[in-house]
C-alpha positions as CSV (number, residue, x, y, z in Angstrom):
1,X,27.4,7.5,19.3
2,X,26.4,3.9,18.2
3,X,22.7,4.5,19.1
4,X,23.3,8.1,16.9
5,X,24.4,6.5,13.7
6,X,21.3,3.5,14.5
7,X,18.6,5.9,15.1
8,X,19.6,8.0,12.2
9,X,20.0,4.7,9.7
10,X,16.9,3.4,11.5
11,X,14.7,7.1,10.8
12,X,16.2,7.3,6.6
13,X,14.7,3.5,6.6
14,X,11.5,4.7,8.4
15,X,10.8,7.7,6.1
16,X,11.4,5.7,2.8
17,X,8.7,3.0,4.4
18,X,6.1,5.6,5.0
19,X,6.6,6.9,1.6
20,X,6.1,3.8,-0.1
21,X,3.1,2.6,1.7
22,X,0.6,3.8,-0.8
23,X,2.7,1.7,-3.3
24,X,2.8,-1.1,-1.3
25,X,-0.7,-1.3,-0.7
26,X,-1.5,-1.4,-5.1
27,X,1.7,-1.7,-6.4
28,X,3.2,-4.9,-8.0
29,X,5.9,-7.2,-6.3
30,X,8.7,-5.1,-6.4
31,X,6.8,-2.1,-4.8
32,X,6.1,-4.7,-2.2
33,X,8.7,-5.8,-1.7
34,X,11.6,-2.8,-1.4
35,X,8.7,-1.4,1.3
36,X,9.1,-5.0,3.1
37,X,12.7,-4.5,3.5
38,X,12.8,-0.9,4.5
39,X,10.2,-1.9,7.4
40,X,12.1,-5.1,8.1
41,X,15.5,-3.5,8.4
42,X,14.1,-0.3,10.3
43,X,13.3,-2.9,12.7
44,X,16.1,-4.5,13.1
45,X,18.0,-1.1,13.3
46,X,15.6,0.1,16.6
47,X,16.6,-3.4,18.2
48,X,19.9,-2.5,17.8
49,X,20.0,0.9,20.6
50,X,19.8,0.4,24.1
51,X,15.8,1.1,24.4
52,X,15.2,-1.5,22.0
53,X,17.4,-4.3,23.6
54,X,15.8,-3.8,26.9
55,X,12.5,-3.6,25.7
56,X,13.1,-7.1,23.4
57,X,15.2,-8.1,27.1
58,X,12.3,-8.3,28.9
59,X,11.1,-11.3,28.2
60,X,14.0,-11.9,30.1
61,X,16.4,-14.6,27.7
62,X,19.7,-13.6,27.6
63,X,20.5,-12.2,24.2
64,X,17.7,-12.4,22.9
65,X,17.8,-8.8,21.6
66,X,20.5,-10.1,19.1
67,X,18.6,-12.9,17.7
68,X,15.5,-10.6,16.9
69,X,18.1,-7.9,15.4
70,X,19.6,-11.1,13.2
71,X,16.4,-12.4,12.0
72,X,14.9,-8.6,11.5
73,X,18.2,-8.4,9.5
74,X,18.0,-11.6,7.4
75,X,14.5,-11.1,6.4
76,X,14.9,-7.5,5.3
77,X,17.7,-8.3,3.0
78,X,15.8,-11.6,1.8
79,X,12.6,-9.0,0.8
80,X,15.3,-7.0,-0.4
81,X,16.5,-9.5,-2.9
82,X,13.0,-10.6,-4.0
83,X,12.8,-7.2,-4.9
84,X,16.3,-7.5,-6.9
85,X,14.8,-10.0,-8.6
86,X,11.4,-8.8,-9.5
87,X,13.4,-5.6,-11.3
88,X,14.8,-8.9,-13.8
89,X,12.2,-10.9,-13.8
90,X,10.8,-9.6,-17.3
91,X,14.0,-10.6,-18.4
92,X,14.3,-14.2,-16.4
93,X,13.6,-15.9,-19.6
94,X,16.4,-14.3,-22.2
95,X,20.2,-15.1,-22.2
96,X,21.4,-12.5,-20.1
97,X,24.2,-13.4,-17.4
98,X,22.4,-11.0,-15.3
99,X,18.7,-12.1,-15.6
100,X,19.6,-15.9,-14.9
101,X,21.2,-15.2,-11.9
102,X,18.0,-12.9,-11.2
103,X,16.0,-16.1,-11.8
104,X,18.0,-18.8,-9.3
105,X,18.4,-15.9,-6.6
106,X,14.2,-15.5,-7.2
107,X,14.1,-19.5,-6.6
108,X,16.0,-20.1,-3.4
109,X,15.9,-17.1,-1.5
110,X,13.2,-17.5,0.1
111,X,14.3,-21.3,1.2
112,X,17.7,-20.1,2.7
113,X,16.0,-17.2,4.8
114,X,14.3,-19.3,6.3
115,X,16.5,-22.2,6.5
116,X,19.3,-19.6,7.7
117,X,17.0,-18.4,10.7
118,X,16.1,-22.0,11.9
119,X,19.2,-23.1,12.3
120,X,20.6,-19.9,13.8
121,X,18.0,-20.0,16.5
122,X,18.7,-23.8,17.3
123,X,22.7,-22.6,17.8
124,X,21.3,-19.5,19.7
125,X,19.0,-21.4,22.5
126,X,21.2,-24.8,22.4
127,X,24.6,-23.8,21.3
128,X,25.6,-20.4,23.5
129,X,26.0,-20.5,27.3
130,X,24.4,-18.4,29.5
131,X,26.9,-15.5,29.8
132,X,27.6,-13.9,33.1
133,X,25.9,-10.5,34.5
134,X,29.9,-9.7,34.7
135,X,30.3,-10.3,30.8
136,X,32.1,-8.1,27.8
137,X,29.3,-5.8,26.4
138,X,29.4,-7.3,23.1
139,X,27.4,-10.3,21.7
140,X,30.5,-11.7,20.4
141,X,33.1,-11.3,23.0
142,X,30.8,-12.6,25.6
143,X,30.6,-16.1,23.8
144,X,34.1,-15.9,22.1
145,X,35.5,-19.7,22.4
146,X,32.5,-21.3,21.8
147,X,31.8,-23.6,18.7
148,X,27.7,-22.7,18.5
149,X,28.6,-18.7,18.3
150,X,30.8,-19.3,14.9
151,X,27.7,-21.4,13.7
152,X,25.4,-18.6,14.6
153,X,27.7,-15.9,13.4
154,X,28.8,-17.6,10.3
155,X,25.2,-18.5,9.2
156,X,24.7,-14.5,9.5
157,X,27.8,-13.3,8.0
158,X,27.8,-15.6,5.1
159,X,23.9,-15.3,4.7
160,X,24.8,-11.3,4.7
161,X,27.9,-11.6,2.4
162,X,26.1,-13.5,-0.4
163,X,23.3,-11.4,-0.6
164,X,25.2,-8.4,-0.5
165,X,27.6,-9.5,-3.6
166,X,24.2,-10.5,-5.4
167,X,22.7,-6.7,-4.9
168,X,26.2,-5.0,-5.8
169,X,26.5,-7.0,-8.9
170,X,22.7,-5.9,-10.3
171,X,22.5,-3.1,-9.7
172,X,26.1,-2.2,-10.0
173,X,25.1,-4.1,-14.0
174,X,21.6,-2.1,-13.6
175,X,23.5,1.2,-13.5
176,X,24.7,1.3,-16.7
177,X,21.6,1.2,-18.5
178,X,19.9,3.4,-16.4
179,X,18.4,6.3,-18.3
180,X,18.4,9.2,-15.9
181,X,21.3,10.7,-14.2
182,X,19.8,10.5,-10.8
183,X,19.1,6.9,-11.1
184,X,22.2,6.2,-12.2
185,X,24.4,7.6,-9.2
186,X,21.6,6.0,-6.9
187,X,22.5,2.9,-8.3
188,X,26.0,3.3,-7.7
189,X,25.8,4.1,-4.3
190,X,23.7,1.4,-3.6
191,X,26.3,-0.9,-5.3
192,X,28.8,0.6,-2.9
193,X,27.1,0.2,0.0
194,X,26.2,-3.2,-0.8
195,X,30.3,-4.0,-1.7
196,X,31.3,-2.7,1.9
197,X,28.9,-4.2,3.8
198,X,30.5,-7.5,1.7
199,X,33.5,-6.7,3.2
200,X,32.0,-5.8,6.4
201,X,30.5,-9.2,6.7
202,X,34.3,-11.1,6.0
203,X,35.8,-8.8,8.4
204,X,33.5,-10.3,10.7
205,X,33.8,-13.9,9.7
206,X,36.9,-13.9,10.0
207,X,37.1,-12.3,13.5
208,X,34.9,-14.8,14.0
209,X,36.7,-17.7,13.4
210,X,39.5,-16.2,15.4
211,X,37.9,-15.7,18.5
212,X,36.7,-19.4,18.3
213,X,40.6,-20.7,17.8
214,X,42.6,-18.4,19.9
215,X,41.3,-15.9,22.6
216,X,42.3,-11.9,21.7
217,X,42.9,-9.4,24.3
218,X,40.1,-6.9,25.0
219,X,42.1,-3.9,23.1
220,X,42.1,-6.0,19.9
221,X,38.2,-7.2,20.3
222,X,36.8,-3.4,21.0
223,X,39.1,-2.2,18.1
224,X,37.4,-4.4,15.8
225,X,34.2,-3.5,16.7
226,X,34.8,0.3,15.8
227,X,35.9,-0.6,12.5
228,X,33.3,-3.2,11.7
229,X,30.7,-0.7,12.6
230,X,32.4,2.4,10.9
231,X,32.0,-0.2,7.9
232,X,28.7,-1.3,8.6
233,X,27.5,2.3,9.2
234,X,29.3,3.4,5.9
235,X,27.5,1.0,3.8
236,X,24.1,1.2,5.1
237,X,24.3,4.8,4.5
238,X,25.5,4.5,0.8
239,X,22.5,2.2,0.2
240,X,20.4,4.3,1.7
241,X,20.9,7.5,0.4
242,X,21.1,5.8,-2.7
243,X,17.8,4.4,-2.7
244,X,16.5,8.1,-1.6
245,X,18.7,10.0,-4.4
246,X,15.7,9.0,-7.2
247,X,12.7,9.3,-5.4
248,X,14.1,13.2,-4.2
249,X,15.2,13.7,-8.5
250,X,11.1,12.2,-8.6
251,X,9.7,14.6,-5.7
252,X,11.7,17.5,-7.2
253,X,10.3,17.0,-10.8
254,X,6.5,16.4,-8.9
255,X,7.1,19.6,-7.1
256,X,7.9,22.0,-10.2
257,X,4.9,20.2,-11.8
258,X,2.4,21.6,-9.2
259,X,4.0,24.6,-8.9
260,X,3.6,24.9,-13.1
261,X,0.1,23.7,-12.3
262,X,-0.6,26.4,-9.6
263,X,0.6,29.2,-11.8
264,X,-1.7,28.2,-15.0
265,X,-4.6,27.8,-12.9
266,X,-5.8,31.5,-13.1
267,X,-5.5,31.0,-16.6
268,X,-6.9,28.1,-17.0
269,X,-9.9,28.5,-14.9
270,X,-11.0,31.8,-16.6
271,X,-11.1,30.4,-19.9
272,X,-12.5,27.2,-19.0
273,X,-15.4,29.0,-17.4
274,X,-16.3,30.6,-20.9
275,X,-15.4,27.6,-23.1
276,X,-17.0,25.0,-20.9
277,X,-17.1,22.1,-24.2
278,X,-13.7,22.4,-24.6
279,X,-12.2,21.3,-20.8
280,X,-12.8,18.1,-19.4
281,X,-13.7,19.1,-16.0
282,X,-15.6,22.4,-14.9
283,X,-13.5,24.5,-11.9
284,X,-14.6,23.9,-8.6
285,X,-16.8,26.3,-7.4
286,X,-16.7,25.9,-4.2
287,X,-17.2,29.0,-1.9
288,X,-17.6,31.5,-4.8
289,X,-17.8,34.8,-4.2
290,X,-15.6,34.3,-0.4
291,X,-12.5,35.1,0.5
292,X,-11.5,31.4,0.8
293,X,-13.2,30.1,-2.3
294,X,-10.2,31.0,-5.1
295,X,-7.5,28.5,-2.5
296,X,-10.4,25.6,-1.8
297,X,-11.2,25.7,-5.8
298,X,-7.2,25.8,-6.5
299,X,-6.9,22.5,-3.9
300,X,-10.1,20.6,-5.6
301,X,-8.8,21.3,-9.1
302,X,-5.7,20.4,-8.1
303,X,-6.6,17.4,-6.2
304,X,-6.9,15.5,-9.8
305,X,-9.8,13.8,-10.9
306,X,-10.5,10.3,-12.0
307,X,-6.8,9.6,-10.9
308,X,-4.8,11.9,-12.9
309,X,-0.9,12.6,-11.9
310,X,0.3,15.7,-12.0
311,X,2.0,15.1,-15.1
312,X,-0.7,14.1,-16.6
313,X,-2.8,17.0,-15.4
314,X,-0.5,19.5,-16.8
315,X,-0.5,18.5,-20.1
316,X,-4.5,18.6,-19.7
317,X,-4.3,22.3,-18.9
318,X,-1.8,23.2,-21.6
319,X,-4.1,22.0,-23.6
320,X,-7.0,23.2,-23.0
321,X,-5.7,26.6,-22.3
322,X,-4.6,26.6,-26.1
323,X,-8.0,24.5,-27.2
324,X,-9.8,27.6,-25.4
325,X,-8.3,30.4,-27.0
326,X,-8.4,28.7,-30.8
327,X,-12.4,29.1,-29.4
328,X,-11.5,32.6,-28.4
329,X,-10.1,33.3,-31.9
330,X,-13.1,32.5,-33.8
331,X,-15.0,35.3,-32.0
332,X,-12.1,38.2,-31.6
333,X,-11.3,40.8,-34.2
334,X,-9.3,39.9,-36.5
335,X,-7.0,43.1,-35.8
336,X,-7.1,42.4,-31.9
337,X,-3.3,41.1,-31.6
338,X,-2.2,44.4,-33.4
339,X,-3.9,46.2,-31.1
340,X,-2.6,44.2,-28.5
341,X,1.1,44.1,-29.5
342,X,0.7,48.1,-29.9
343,X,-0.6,48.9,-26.8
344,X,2.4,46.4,-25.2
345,X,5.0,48.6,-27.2
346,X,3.2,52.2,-26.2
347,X,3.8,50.7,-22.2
348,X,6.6,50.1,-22.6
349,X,6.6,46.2,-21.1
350,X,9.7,44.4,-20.5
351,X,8.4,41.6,-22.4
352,X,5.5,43.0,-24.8
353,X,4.9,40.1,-26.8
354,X,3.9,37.9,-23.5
355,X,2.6,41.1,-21.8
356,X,0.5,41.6,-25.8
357,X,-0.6,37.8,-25.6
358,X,-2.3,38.4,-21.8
359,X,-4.1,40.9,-22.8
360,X,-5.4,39.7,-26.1
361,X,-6.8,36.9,-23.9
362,X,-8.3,39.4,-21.3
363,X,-9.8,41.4,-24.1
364,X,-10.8,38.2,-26.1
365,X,-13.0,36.6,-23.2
366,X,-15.7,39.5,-23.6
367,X,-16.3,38.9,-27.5
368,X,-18.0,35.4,-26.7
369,X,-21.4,35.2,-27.9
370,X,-22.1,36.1,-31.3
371,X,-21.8,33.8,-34.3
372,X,-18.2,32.1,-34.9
373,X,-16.2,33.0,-38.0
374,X,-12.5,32.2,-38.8
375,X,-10.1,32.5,-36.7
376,X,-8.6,35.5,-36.3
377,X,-4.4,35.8,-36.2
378,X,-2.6,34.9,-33.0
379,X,1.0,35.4,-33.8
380,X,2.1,34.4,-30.0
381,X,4.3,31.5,-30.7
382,X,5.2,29.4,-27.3
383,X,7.5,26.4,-29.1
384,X,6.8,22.8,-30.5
385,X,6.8,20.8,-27.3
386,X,5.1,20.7,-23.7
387,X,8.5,21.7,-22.1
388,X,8.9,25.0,-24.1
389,X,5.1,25.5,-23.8
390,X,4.8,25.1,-20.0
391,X,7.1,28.1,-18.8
392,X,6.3,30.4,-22.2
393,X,2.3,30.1,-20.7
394,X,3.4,30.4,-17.0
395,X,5.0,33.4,-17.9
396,X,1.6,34.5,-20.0
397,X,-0.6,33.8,-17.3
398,X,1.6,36.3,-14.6
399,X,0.9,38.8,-17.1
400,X,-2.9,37.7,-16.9
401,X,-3.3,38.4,-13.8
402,X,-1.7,41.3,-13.7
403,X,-3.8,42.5,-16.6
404,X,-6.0,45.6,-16.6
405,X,-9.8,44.1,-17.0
406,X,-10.9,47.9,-18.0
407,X,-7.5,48.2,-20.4
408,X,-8.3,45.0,-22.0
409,X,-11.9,46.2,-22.9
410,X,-10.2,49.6,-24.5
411,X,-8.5,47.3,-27.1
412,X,-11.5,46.4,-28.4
413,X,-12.3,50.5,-29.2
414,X,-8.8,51.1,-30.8
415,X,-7.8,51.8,-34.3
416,X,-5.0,48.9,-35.8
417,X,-1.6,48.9,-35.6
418,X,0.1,49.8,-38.6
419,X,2.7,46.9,-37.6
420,X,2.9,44.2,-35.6
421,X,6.8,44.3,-34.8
């Protein structure tokens, strides 16, 4: 069960290191630095299961698997701090409690990782006996009794302890001035986690302390074991998940984006074909005219170019869409969106005015040519901001597609609507 709760810790660190790679490699010092301690603490997770300790064991020193897993451990929550402290360091320089304490943490980190790991290795190779092939199973009961193992241990634990408190405290302060919901109760898990694995790390201490005083009975040793882990398990979780809670509120909010962006594409790349000076790139045209050509054209458009986001992208095609048919306009009929409402209401559409508004685009695309004049009346009103105008043209350009080519060209024949209701 141990190696279940590692591997699964040591896999959630894994995935949030591969998705920050690309960050990593052109991102600033925090980017850097939370992938850092996700890679660093992954590590030091895998050392933890059996496979890892005999594969670290076989450079055959005793133990050895538990100094790697400590120093994996130390310098992933020392990366883990620098990144703490890049997320204040804008605000090293003003009054706040917060930000100070952001700027000593910044300044002697880095010195007390490495401090912390030299002297633990010098108690681990001169300070710990040899234990017997007969020995307890854990690190700690093996070498209970003996002065160097509350040196080791207590560098660790206190080491752990400190930076712990330092992490629940910002980001626990972090969380109240976080401005979206998701970030907010990622924060607080992470401030959580960060509080029990405090409290882990004093369990420990002081377990610590009393193995090195007064020997305990095996019962008593493997009991606190499975309630040091439950806690050490509990708050890596918490932190965990809590770090992953804004990046899935990010990957959700990226996937409705492209999804937006599939669905106006249709759209988009019809009238960007006949109003080429109004979009800034063409539609790929790769394949035209094969079956494959509409989904490679769809993944190079999509692709972004010149190192667009998807965000970014999507307010492109909402406006160019709308910059395309005020071009459409000066070329239709002026009476075209009577017609168009008119022959919605005669089929009886669920939703004439969107079902009017496709095909007054349909129809409007084969009126390009002649001279401009004024623009003709488009009384198809999708709201005053991009998030009322993104599903109002979705829904439009369903309707597009769905659109008659040969029905579209009829509107162009027909007498007026006496209203436009």
């Amino acid at each position: 069960m141990t190696d279940v709760f590692a591997y699964s810790i040591a896999g959630l660190l894994l995935v949030q290191a591969l998705l920050r790679c690309r960050a990593a490699l052109h991102g600033r010092t925090r980017e850097r630095s939370l992938w850092g301690a996700f890679a660093a603490l992954a590590a030091s997770w895998l050392s933890r299961t059996e496979p890892g300790r005999e594969l670290i064991n076989l450079v055959s020193v005793p133990d050895l698997a538990y100094l790697v897993k400590h120093s994996l451990a130390i310098l992933g929550i020392c990366v883990l701090l620098k990144y703490v402290t890049a997320v204040y360091q804008d605000a090293a320089t003003s009054a706040s409690r917060h930000a100070r304490t952001a700027a000593r943490v910044h300044r002697i980190a880095t010195r007390a990782s490495l401090g912390t790991i030299t002297i633990m290795t010098l108690a681990f190779f001169t300070g710990l006996s040899t234990p017997h092939p007969d020995a307890a199973a854990h690190f700690m009961a093996r070498h209970a009794g003996e002065p160097g193992l509350a040196l080791y241990m207590g560098l660790f634990y206190g080491y752990t302890a400190s930076a712990a408190a330092v992490c629940a405290i910002q980001w626990g302060a972090a969380r109240r001035h976080a401005p979206m919901r998701s970030l907010r109760v990622g924060l607080a898990m992470m401030s959580a986690g960060m509080t029990v694995l405090v409290l882990y790390a004093l369990v420990r201490t002081a377990h610590v302390v009393l193995i090195t005083v007064n020997p305990v009975s095996d019962g008593f040793a493997t009991a606190q074991e499975a309630v040091t882990d439950s806690l050490l398990y509990t708050g890596f979780l918490l932190w965990v998940v809590g770090s992953i809670t804004p990046a899935v509120h990010s990957g959700s909010t990226r996937y409705r984006t492209y999804r937006s962006l599939i669905d106006l594409h249709p759209l988009w790349r019809d009238l960007a074909l006949v109003t080429p000076d109004v979009v800034r790139h063409q539609p790929s045209g790769i394949l035209n005219g094969h079956r494959i050509g509409p989904f490679l054209g769809l993944a190079r458009d999509l692709a972004g170019r010149g190192g667009e986001s998807c965000g970014t992208q999507l307010g492109r095609y909402v406006t160019e869409i709308r910059d395309s048919i005020h071009e459409l306009r000066r070329h239709a009929p002026a009476d075209l969106a009577d017609r168009a409402l008119r022959f919605a209401h005669e089929d009886q559409a669920a939703e004439p005015r969107i079902r009017a508004e496709a095909y007054w685009i349909r129809a409007a695309r084969t009126t390009l040519g002649g001279k401009p004049g004024c623009p003709a009346p488009f009384p198809f009103h999708p709201g005053g901001d991009l998030a009322a105008e993104v599903p109002h043209l979705r829904a439009v350009a369903a309707a597009y597609t769905r659109a008659d080519e040969r029905k579209a060209r009829q509107l162009l024949g027909r007498q007026p609507a006496a209203a436009t209701a």
